[in-house]
RORO-392343 format. One record per residue (C-alpha): x, y, z; residue number from 1; residue in one letter. Coordinates in steps of 0.5 Angstrom, whole numbers, plus 500, padded with zeros to 3 digits. Example, Ala and Ser with C-alpha at 12.3 -4.5 7.8 and 13.67 -1.06 7.14 Angstrom:
// RORO-392343
525, 491, 516, 1, A
527, 498, 514, 2, S
//
This chain:
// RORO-392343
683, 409, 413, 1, X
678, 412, 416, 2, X
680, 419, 420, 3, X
679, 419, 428, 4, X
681, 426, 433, 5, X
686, 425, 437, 6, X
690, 430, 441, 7, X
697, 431, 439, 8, X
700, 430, 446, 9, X
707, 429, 446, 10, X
709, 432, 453, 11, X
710, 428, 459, 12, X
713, 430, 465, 13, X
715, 423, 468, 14, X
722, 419, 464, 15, X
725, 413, 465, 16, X
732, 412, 464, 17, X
734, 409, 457, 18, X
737, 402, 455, 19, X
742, 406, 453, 20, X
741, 411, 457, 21, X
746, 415, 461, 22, X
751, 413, 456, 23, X
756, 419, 452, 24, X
754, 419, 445, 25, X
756, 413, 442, 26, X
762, 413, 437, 27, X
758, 410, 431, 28, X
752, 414, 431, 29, X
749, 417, 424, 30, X
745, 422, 426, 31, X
750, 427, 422, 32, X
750, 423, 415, 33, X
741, 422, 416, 34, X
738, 427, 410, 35, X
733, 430, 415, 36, X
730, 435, 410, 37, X
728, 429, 406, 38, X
725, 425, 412, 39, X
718, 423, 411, 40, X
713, 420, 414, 41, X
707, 417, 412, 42, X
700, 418, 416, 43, X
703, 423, 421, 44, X
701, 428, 424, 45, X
708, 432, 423, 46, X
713, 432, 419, 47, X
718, 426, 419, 48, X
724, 430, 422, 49, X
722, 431, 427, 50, X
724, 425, 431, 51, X
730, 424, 427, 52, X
734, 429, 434, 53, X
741, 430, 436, 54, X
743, 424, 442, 55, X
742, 429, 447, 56, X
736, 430, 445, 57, X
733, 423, 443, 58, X
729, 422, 452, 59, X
725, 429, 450, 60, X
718, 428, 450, 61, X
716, 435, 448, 62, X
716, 433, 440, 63, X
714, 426, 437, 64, X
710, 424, 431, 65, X
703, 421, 431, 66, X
700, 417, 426, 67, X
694, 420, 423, 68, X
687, 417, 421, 69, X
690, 409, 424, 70, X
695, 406, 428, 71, X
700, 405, 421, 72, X
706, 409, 420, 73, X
711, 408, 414, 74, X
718, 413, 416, 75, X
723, 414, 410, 76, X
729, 415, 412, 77, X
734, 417, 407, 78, X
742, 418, 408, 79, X
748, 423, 405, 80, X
753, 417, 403, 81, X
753, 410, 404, 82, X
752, 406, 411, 83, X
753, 399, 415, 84, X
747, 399, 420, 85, X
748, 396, 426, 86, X
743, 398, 431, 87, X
736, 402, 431, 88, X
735, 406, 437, 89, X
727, 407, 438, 90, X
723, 411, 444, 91, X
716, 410, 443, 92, X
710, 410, 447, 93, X
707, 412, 452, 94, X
703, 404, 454, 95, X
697, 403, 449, 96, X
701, 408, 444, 97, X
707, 404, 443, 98, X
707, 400, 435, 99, X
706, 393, 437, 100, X
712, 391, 432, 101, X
718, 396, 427, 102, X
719, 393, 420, 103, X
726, 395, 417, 104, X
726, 395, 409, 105, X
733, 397, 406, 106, X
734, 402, 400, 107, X
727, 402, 399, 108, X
724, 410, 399, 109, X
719, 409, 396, 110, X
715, 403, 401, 111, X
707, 405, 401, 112, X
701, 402, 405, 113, X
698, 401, 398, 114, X
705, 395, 397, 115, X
709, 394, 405, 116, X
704, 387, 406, 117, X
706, 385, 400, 118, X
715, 385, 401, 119, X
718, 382, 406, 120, X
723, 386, 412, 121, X
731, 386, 412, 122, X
729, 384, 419, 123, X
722, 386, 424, 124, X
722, 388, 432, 125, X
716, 386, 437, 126, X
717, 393, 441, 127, X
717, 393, 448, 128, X
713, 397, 453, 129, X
718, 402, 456, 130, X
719, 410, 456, 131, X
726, 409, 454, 132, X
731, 409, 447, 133, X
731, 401, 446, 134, X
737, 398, 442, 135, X
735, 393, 436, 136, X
740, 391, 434, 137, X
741, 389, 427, 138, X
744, 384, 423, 139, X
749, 388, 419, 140, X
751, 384, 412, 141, X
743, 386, 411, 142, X
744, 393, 412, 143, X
751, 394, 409, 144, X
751, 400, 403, 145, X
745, 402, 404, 146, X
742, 410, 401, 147, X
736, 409, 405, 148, X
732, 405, 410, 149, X
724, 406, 411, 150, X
721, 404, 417, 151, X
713, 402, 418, 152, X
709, 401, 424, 153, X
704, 396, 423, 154, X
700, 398, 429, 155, X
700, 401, 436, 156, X
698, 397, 443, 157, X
692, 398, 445, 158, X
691, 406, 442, 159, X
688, 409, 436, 160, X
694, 413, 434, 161, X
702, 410, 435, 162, X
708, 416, 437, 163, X
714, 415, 436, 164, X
719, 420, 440, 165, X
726, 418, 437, 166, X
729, 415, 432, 167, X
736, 414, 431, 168, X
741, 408, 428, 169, X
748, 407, 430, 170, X
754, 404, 424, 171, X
758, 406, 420, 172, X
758, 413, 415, 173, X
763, 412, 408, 174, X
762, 416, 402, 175, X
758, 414, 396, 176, X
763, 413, 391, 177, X
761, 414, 383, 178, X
763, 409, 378, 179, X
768, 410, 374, 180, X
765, 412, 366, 181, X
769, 408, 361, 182, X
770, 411, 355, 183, X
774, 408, 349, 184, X
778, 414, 345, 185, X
779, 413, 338, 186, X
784, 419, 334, 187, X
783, 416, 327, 188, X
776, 412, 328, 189, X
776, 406, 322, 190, X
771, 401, 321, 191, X
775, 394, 321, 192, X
776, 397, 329, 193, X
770, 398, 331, 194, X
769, 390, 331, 195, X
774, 389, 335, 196, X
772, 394, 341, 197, X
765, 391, 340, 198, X
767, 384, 341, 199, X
771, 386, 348, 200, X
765, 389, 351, 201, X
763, 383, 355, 202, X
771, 384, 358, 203, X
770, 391, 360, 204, X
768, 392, 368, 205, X
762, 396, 365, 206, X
758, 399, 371, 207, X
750, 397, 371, 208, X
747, 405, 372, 209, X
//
């Protein structure tokens, strides 16, 4: 990717109101359960967490992500426990800076450029044209017990760089359980049982590590 200068101009002193705009923090919002400190962004001009913000916080312009060398951004999001997602609340823009489209792949933390054309979405959004938080809403048996969700930005509208402001998720938190270790106990161990206990292996619920 060929670099280019582009001015890191995140303040603007016009705002729209959001789609969601004037509404009290909603109920489901996961902002709390996202592992901030491991946010990370791909070809951007900051760090990752610098848009993952507070709901009261999500219409501030003060701070956003550009993308660096192109118009591409890939955003790996990791979550402390397990989440159902059923909405992606996203500010972007300002017109030519907005991405043409978001790209949601879940539990994939490790999606690159070099491999993100060669898989296929859990599900993808044209992005509108508008100043405020836009709702996506998501198709939840998709994304139920995910540990992480990577967003890419293929393109921008028209510019050399895409911005994005915030970005959010609405859903449902749970804690991440461990599987129980099954362990077999032998007080005298003899041979003739060790071939019994092999033989009942395929009967156990064994969990796949």
């Amino acid at each position: 990717m060929p670099p280019h200068h582009h001015h890191d101009d995140c303040g603007h002193e016009h705002q729209e109101h959001s789609q969601v705009g004037n509404e009290p923090n909603p109920q489901d919002n996961l902002y709390k359960y996202i592992d901030r400190e491991n946010v990370i962004a791909l070809n951007a001009s900051r760090p990752g967490y610098d848009v993952i913000k507070p709901w009261h916080n999500r219409q501030d312009e003060s701070v956003c992500i550009e993308s660096d060398a192109d118009d591409q951004l890939i955003l790996r999001i990791p979550f402390m426990g397990s989440v159902r997602l059923r909405g992606l609340l996203l500010k972007s823009g300002p017109v030519e800076h907005t991405p043409s489209k978001v790209l949601l792949f879940a539990n994939e933390m490790n999606l690159d450029f070099s491999d993100v054309t060669n898989r296929s979405p859990t599900q993808e959004f044209n992005v509108a044209q508008a100043r405020g938080v836009g709702e996506y809403s998501l198709r939840t048996a998709k994304f139920s017990n995910l540990s992480s969700i990577s967003l890419y930005f293929p393109s921008s509208q028209g510019a050399d760089s895409t911005r994005v402001y915030y970005v959010g998720f609405l859903g449902h938190w749970s804690e991440r359980k461990e599987e129980p270790v099954i362990t077999v106990y032998e007080a005298q161990p003899n041979i003739s049982d060790h071939d019994k206990i092999q033989g009942t292996e395929g009967n156990l619920n064994i969990p796949q590590l």
